[in-house]
N, C-alpha and C positions, 0 to 999 in steps of 0.2 A: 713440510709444505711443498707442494707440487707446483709448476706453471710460473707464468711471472719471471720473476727474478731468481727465482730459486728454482734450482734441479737438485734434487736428490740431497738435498738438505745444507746445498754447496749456493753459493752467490756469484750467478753466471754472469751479471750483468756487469763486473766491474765497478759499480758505485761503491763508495768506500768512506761511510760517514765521518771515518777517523781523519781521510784525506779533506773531506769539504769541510770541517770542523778547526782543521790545523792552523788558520789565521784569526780565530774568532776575540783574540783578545788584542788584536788592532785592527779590526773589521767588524766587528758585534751584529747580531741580527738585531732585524730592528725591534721597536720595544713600543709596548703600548700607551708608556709615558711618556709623551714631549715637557718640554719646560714650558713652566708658568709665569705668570709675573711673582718676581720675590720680592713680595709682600706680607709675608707674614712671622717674619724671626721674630717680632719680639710675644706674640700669640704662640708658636712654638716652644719657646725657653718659658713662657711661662705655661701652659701645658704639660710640658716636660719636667719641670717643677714641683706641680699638681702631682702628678703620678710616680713619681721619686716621694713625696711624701706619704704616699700611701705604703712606701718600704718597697716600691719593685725599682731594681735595676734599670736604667736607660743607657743599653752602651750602642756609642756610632762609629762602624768599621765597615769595612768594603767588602761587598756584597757582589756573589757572578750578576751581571746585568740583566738576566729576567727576572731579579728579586729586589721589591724593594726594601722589604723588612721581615723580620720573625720573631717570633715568641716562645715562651717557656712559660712554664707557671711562677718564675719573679722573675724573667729579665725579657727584655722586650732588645731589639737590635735595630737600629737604621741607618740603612748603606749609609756611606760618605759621598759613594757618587750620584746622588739625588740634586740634580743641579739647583734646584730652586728650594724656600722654604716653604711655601704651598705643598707643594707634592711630598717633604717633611712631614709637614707637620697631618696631612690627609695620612700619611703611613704612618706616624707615630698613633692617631687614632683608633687607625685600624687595628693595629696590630694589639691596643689596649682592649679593644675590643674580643678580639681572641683570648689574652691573660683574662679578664671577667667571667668570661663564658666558655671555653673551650678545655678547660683542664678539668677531670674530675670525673668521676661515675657519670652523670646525665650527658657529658659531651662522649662520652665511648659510646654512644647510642646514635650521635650525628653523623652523617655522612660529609665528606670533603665540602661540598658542594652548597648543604646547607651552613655550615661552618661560615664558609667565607661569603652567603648571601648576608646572614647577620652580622659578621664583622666590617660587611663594605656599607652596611646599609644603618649600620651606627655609627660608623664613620661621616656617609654623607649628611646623615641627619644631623650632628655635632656642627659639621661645617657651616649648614644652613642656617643652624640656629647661632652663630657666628655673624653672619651676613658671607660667608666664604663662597664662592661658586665653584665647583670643583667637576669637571666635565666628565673626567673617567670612570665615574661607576656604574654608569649604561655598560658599557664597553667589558669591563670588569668582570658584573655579571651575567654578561652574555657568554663570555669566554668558558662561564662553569654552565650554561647551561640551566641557566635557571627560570624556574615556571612562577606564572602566578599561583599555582595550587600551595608549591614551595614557601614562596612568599607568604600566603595566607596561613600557611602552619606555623610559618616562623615569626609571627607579627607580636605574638604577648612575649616573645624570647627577646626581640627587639626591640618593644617599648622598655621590658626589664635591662638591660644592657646600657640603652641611652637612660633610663635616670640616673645607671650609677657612670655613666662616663659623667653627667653634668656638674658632679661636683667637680672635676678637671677645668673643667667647661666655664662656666657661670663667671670667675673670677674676671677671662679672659674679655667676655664679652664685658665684662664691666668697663673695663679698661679700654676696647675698641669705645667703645659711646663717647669715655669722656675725650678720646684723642679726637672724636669727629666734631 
């Protein structure tokens, strides 16, 4: 690469990512997650319950801070540093969302991008049919990039995804009713 910052394949400008990078773990960039009201631990452990029953793994351990959770095809992971249970329990969704639909022959055919349209977007849906307000999945999928063509292709992937999140689901909301 010529021009710029680079001559002859050397980095003339002195910027040095390792150097602006060297305090990131008592400085952190910022993150698209702010804290929420923690409102929803006991919707979480019982969500988290739900899907522990079904035989997948739910471990929580610390996570770099632009992540807030991952998946495998049986364990699902959510940071420890997720300040609130909201923001929990939205990433324990998601990320269930992923384990449903993202392992297996037909997901080696998605792209990154649609991937995480239908796991953010069975997430919000879960939330709403909660009563949960969950502000970040505008934000979310904008960060991937995502079209309404996208969307429209991925809408029977998503309606299939939130039935089978509801069995998780259904319980919970039983129990928000009878508390209100």
């Amino acid at each position: 690469m010529q021009g710029g910052w680079w001559v002859d394949g050397e980095n003339k400008s002195g910027y040095s990512l390792a150097a602006d990078l060297e305090g990131i773990a008592t400085d952190p960039l910022p993150t698209l997650w702010r804290p929420l009201p923690d409102d929803c631990e006991p919707a979480y452990w019982r969500v988290s319950r739900a899907i522990k029953d079904t035989g997948l793994a739910i471990v929580e351990r610390p996570l770099p801070p632009w992540r807030q959770g991952t998946a495998t095809v049986d364990t699902i992971v959510v940071s420890t540093t997720i300040p609130d249970s909201r923001n929990r329990l939205a990433t324990l969704l998601h990320e269930y969302a992923h384990v449903l639909a993202h392992f297996g022959p037909v997901a080696r055919e998605k792209v990154e991008r649609q991937c995480e349209l239908e796991a953010e977007s069975d997430c919000y849906v879960a939330l709403q049919h909660l009563g949960i307000d969950y502000p970040f999945s505008r934000d979310y999928l904008l960060h991937f990039r995502v079209t309404p063509d996208l969307l429209y292709q991925s809408l029977g992937a998503v309606q299939g995804i939130v039935r089978r999140m509801m069995r998780a689901v259904e319980a919970v909301k039983e129990d928000r009713a009878q508390a209100v």
